[in-house]
Structures are given as C-alpha cells and as structure tokens.
N, C-alpha and C positions, 0 to 999 in steps of 0.2 A: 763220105757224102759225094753223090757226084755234080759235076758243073756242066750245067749249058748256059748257053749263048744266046743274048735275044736277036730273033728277028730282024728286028726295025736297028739296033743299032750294036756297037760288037762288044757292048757289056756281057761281063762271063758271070754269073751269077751260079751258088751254093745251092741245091736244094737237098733236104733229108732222101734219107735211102727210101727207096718204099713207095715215095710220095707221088700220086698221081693228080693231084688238086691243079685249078689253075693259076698259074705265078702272072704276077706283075712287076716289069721292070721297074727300081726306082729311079731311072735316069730321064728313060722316054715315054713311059705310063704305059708301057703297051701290054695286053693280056696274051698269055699266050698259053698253050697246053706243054708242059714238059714232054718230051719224046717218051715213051715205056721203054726201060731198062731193058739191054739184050743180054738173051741166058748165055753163055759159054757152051760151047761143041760140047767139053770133053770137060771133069773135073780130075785132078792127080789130090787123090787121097796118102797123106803121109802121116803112118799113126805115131810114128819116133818123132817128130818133129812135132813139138807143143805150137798150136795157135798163139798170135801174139795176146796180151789183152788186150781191149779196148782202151784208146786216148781216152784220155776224162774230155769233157764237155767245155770246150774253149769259153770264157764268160763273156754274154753278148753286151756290144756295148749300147748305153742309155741312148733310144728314140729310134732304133736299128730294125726294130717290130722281128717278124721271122729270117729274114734273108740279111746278107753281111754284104756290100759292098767291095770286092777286090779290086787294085787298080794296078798297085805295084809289087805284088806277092806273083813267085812262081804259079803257073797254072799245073806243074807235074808233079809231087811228090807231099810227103808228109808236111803239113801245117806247122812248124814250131808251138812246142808248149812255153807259156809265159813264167818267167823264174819266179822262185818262192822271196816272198819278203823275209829277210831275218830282224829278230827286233833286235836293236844294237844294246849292246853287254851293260846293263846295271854299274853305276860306278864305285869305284873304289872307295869305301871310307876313311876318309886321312886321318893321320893319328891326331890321336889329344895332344895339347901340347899344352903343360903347363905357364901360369907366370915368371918364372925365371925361367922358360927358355927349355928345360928338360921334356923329354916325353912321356909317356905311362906303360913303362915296361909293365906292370902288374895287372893290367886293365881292368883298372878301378874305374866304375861311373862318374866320368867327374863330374856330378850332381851331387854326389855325397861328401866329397870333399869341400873344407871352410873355404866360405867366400872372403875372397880378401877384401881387408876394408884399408882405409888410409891410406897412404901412398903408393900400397900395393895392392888396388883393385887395379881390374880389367877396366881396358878402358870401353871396348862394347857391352858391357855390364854394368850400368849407371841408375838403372832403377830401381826405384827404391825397396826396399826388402819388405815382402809381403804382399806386394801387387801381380798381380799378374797368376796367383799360384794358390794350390789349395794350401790355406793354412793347419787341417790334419796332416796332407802330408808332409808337409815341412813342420810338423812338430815329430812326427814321427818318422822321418828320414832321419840314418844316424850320421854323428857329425865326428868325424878327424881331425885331430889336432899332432901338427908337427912341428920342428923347429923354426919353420918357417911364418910361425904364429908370432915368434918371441919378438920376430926382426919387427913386424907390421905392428904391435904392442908397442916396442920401443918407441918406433916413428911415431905412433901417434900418442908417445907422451913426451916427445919433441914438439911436435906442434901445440900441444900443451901446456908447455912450457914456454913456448915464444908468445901464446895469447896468455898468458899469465904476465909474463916479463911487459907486456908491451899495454894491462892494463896498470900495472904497477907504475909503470912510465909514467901515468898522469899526474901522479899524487908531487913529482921533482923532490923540491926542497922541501916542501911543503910535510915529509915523508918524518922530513929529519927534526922538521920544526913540532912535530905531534908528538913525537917524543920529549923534546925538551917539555912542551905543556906538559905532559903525564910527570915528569920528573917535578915541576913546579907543582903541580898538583898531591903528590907526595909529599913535598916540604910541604903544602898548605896543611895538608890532613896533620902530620905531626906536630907544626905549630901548635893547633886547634886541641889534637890530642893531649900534647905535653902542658898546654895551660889549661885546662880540662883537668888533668893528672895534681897540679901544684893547687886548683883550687879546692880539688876533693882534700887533700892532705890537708890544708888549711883549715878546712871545715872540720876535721877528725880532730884538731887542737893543734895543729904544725907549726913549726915557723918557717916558712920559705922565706931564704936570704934573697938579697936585692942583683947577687949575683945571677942566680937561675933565671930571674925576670929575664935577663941580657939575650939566654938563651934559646928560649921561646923568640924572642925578638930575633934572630939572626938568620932561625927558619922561617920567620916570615920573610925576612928581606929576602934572602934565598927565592923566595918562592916567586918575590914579584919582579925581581932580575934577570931569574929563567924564563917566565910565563911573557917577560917583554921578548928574550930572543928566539923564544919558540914562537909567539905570532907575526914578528917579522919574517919568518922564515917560509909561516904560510901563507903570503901575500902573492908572492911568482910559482904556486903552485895554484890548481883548478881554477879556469876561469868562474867555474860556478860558486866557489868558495871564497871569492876574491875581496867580494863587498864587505862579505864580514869578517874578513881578516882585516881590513881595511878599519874598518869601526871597532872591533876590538880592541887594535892597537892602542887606538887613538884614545878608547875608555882607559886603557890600561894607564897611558901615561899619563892621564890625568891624576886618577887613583895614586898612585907613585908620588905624582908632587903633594898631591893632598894629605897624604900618607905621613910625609916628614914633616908637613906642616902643623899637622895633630902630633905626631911626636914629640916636635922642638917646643910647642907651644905649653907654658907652664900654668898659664892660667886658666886653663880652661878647667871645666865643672867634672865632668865626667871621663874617663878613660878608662881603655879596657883593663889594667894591672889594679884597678882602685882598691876592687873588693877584698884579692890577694894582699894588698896592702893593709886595709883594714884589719882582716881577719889574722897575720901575722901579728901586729904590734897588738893587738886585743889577749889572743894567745899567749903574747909576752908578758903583758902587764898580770892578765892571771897566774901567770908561772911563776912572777918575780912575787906577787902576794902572799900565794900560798908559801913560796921558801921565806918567806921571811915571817909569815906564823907559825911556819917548824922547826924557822931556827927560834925565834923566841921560847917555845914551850921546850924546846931539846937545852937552851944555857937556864932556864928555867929550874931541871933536871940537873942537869951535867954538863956544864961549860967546856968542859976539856975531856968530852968522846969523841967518838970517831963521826960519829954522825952530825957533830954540832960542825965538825972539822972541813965535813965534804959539805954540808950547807952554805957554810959561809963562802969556798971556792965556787960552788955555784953562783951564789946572790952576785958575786963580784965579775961572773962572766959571762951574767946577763946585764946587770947594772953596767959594764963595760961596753958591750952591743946590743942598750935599748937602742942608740938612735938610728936610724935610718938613712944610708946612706943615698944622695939624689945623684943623678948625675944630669946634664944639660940637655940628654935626652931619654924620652920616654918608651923604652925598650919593647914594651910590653902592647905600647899600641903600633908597633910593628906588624903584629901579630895579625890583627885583624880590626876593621873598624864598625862589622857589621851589626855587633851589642847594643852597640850608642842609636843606630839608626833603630834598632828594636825598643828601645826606650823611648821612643818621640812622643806615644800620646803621652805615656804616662808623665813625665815633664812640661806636656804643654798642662796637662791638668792640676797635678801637685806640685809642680818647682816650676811655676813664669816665671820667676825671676833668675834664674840661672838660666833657663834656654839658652838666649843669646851666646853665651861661654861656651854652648854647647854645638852651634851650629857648625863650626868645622868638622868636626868629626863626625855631625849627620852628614854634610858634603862627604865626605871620604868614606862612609856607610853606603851610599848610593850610589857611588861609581865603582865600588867594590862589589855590588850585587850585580851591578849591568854590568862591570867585567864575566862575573861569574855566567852571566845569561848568554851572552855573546860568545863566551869559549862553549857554552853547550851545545848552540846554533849550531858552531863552527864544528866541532865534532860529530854532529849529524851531518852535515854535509858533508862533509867528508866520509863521511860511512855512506852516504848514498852515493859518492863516486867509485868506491871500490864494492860496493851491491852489499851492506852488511846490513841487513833489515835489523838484526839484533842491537847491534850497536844504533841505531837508528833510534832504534825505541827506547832506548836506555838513555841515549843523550835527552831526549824526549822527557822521559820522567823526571833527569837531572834539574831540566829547566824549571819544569813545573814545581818540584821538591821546593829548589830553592825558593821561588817566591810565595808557596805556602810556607817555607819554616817563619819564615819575615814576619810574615801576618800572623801564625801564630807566636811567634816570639812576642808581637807586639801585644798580640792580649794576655799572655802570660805574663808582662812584665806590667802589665796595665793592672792587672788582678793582685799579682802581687805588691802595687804601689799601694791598693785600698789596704791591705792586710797591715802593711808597714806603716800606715798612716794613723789606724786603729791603735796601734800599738808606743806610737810615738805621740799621740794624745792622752795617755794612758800615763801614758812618762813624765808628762809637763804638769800632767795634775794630782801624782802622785807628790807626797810631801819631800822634801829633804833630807835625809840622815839625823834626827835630833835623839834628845832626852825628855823625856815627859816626867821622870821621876824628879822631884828634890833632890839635891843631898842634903844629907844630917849635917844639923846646926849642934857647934859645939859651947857650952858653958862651962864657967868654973867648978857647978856643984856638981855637975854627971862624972859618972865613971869614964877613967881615961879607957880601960881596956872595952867598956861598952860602946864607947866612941867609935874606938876602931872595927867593931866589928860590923857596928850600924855604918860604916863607911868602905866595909868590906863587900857588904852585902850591897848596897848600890851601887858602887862599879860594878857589880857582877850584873845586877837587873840592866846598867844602864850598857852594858858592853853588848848582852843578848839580844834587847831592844834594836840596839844600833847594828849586829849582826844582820836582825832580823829584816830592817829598812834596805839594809844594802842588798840585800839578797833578795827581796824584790826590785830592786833596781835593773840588779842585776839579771832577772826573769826578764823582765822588760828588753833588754840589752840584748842577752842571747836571742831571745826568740826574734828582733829583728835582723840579727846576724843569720841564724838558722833559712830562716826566710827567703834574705836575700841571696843566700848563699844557693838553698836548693833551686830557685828561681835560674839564678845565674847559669847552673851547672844544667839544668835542661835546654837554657838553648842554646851553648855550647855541644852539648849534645844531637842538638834538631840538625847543628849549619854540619855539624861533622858528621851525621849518616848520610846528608844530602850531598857529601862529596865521593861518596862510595859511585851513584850512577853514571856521573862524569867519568870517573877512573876508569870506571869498568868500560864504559862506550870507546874511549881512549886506548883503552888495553886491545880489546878486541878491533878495531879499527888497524893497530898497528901490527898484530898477527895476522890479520886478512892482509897485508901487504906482505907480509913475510913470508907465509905459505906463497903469493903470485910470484916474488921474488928467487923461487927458489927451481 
C-alpha cells in the first residue's frame, strides 16, 4: 500500500494500491487528490525466484473508517504482523483422593464408591442423601463395599451405644429399685398362688395343716419388705416419676402397718386363712366319722383284723390332731388383704353386726389396692422414660384390671352371700336329728324273743331315719361350703391374673434398660 503525505500538514497517510478516489486527512480535514502511481523504466523478471505471498490484511481498528493513522511506525519497510493468541493449556485433573488419605490407583469413579456415613463422612459432603440427584440413578449406580465399611459400622455403634448408655443414665437407682418391685411382685403372685393352691385342696376334702398357713404368710411378708425397698429406690431416679414414687411409698407403709394390725388382731370377723380353716377341720370331722363307722362295722365283723387294727391307729391320729393349733399371729392374712375389702357390700347387707370387727382389714384392703394402683402408675412412667409404649400399655391394663377384679369380686361375693343365705335359711328351719317311730313296749305276757326283735327292727328304722336327717343337714352344710369355697377361689383367681400386666410392664421396662445398658 503506498503513503502520501498531506498538503496542508505532514501527516503521512495509507492509501490502497490502485486507488484514485479523493482522500481526506483526518488530522486537518483537508481533501485532496492522491498523486497516480509511477510505472517503473524497466521490470527484472525472475522465474526461479517464487513471488512472496501476500500479508493478510492487518485488522482495522474500531472508528478508523478506510485510512489508518501513522504517527510513530517506521515510514520504510514491511508493517509487522500482529502475533497469534494461544489459548492457555486446559488444566490438570488432580487425583481423587480418598477419606483416609490414599489415592485411586484403579480409577474408579468415586461416585460409585460407599458414601461414608458417621464419623467418617467427608466433611464437604453433608447433604443429605437423595437431594440434589436423580433418584433412578442412584438406585441404579452400583455400590462397593470394603473393609473400610466395617470401621464407619463400628463407630456408629459406638455412638449407639453412648446414646443408649446415656438414656439408661436416667432411670439411676431408680434402675435397681424396679427390679426389687418385679421381685416383690413375684413373691406377691406366689403368695396369691400358693393360697389359691391350699384352698383348691381343701375344697377336694384336704386337711391343710396350720403350718403351710405360715408359709403363704412369709411370701407375703417378703413381698411387702421388698416392694417398700424397691419404691424407695425409685424416688432419686426420674424427675417425672418422682411424685409417685413419693406416694407409693407412703401407701405402701401404710398397708404394712395396717397389715400386722389385721394379723395380730384375734377378734376380728373375717380373715383371709378363715375358709381354709373351716374347710380343713370340716374335712376332719368327716374323716374322723366315717373311720369310726368302719371301725364299728369292721370289730362288729372281726375285732382282731388287720383293718380293724390300721382304723383304730388312724381314729387315734386324727383324734390326737383335731385341735388346731393358733398362734398370736395371723399368718395367712399376710398374704393379702384385698378378699375382706371385696366382701364389704355383702357384709354391710347380710352381717351389720360384724362389720365393725371387720373394718381393719377393709382399711388394709384399701391401701393394698392403691399400693397396687400407684406401683402400676409408677411402672408406666417409667416405660415412658426409657420410650417402652409396650410396657406402657400393659402398666395401663394392670391398673385398670385391678380395679375391675375389685368391683367384680365385690358382686361375686355379693351373689354368693344371697346363695348362702338361701341355704342357711334352709338349715334353721329344717328339723333336728330326731325319732318319730316309738319303741316297742315290753309286758309280761309277750314273747321275750318277739320283743327283741320288735326292738331290733326299730333301732334299725330309727338309725336310718336319723342317717337320713343328718345327711340332710349335711346337704345343707356342703353346699354352703361348696359355695363359699368356689366364690372364694375365683377371686383369688381375678387379683392373681391381674398381677400377670404389672409383671410383664415390669419385665419389659427393665430389659429396655438392659439392652441401652449394653
């Protein structure tokens, strides 16, 4: 491209080859005609020597229009061409590097490998799993497991185990005091059981000696020595459980003195060993009758058999232990006092006049049942501190059990006081044991041997008549025994499945600590 010069001022100015148009300066506006190009004399044609190619086309800069400005570029020789941009080098991918520190020789995607969870998650990796990502393909991505699964598994059943340890921590003493309840609770059920046990045998024709009473009584005591030092124990355990361990106690040791005061006390009307007592010496007296109408009919026979022989050591080793031996205390209402309280209408209606003899042992009925209410209380709250909904609901039932068996014990004993009553009316206006026949009158002119046999023959009618009175009497007699007996044995029965809920709430309360314990 060649350069001229303007006119007016000494700007050197670019114009195309060729171009004959007229230029304006852009310095001093002036117009002017470019000179026409001079041909050359002479051209040297060199056909070895290649033409160079043409420069590319310099890029004009923005608002420059056709002509370039020169101010401080040589006016002689070739233009410099502008260098080429390189784009700078894509960077280096750094390796993966695992959680422990290693790198991935294998180069595996670590996208496919387990995400660590617990104490060995990444810590730029906090979100939560399933956000942010398709969930096909993350069911469908496959997953690796190495031994470095085992370690993060461990750890987080160490942590596991500290939030187990540290709910367990609430329960303290209170831990050790739910135990002893369950162990009182056990002595209660056998008490309940084993007199349960002695009055079915009684009822089958037994004699329960006044020793076994003792024993039943000893599991009771047991039962309310433990159940006082297991509820002091959960008093400085949960603040939420506090109240009613507090009030428990305080039933408890009520129940306790009112307990020995029913025991020691000899006059009163009703107690729980009564029936067993009745139905023992009733049993006896039957026992000791019939051996003594087969020893009469056996020396009747044969005086000196062997059967006349083992009868009479019998009659003499009952007759030896009819009496009944007392002692100053009443063993047996150890046991429990909550019979007597189930007897209250039927006493206010058929026996006013024993009530009064009988109100101790309704007292000690009563705080005997609101112990039992208060330990169930106490064992749901406690399952609702260690989260045992199961045991929750079972203390729950236990509650309620016991103060339906109550109410129904009390109409069952109500029912059965009409039946007894029926039958004890029955008894009073039946006659006495008599003779309605004569005996034969003897004279001088009658035969002696007719005599005797008219006098044979009426002991025999008057022995069968008199058989006959007794053995109604005796109808009268069992069936109020019968009565009171199967009366009796069902609500022994009621209070003893109602202690099954407690246990069980109990039980599983203190295996939900033992599993956090562990």
């Amino acid at each position: 491209m060649p350069l001229v010069t303007c006119p007016k001022c000494p700007t050197t100015l670019r114009i195309p080859d060729g171009s004959l148009a007229a230029v304006r300066c852009p310095k001093c506006q002036t117009v002017f005609q470019p000179p026409a190009p001079k041909k050359p004399a002479f051209e040297i044609i060199n056909e070895s020597v290649p033409s160079p190619p043409p420069a590319p086309p310099r890029p004009k800069p923005a608002g420059s229009g056709e002509f370039e400005l020169l101010l401080n570029e040589p006016l002689i020789g070739p233009l410099p061409l502008p260098k080429p941009t390189v784009p700078p080098p894509p960077p280096k991918p750094e390796p993966v590097v695992w959680v422990d520190g290693e790198s991935n020789p294998e180069g595996r995607d670590p996208r496919s490998s387990p995400r660590p969870h617990g104490r060995g998650r990444v810590e730029d990796d906090r979100r939560p799993r399933g956000r942010g990502r398709d969930e096909e393909d993350s069911r469908s991505r496959p997953r690796y497991r190495d031994d470095r699964d085992d370690d993060w598994d461990r750890e987080d059943e160490l942590d596991e185990t500290a939030w187990r340890n540290r709910k367990a921590s609430r329960l303290g003493l209170a831990r050790v005091g739910l135990l002893l309840i369950l162990i009182s609770f056990a002595c209660y059920l056998g008490s309940l059981g084993l007199h349960a046990l002695f009055l079915f045998i009684a009822w089958l024709g037994g004699v329960i000696p006044s020793g076994l009473i003792v024993v039943t009584g000893l599991f009771g005591l047991t039962n309310w020595v433990v159940g006082l030092i297991g509820i002091g124990l959960t008093i400085p355990g949960p603040t939420r459980s506090r109240g009613l361990a507090i009030a428990a106690l305080a039933i408890a040791l009520i129940h306790f003195v009112m307990g020995f005061v029913v025991a020691s006390d000899t006059k009163a009307g009703a107690h729980t060993s009564q029936m067993i007592e009745f139905l023992s010496g009733y049993n006896r007296e039957e026992r000791l009758a019939q051996i003594q109408k087969d020893l009469a009919r056996e020396v009747g026979k044969n005086p000196k058999s062997a059967l006349a022989k083992d009868l009479k050591e019998e009659l003499a080793s009952y007759s030896g232990g009819g009496e009944v031996i007392r002692s100053a205390l009443r063993w047996g209402d150890l046991t429990t006092q909550i019979p007597i309280l189930d007897n209250l209408i039927n006493l206010l209606v058929y026996s006013s006049r024993g009530f009064s003899n009988s109100l101790p042992g309704m007292f000690a009925g009563v705080a005997e049942l609101a112990r039992l209410i208060l330990l169930t209380l106490l064992i749901g709250s406690l399952a609702s501190v260690v989260r045992s909904r199961d045991a929750a609901s079972k203390a729950r039932f236990g509650m309620i059990g016991a103060c339906l068996a109550t109410g129904i014990g009390m109409l069952i004993l109500l029912l059965l006081g009409v039946i007894v009553d029926s039958y004890m009316s029955d008894l009073k206006t039946a006659q006495p044991p008599s003779i309605s026949v004569p005996p034969p009158t003897f004279n001088g002119q009658a035969n002696i041997q007719e005599f005797q046999r008219q006098h044979a023959e009426w002991q025999r009618q008057s022995q069968a008549e008199l058989e006959k009175q007794q053995e109604k009497m005796r109808t009268y007699v069992r069936g109020i025994k019968n009565w009171r007996a199967a009366g009796e044995l069902i609500i022994y029965a009621l209070h003893t499945g109602v202690l099954i809920f407690p246990i069980l709430a109990a039980l599983r309360v203190h295996s939900a600590t033992r599993r956090r314990m562990r």
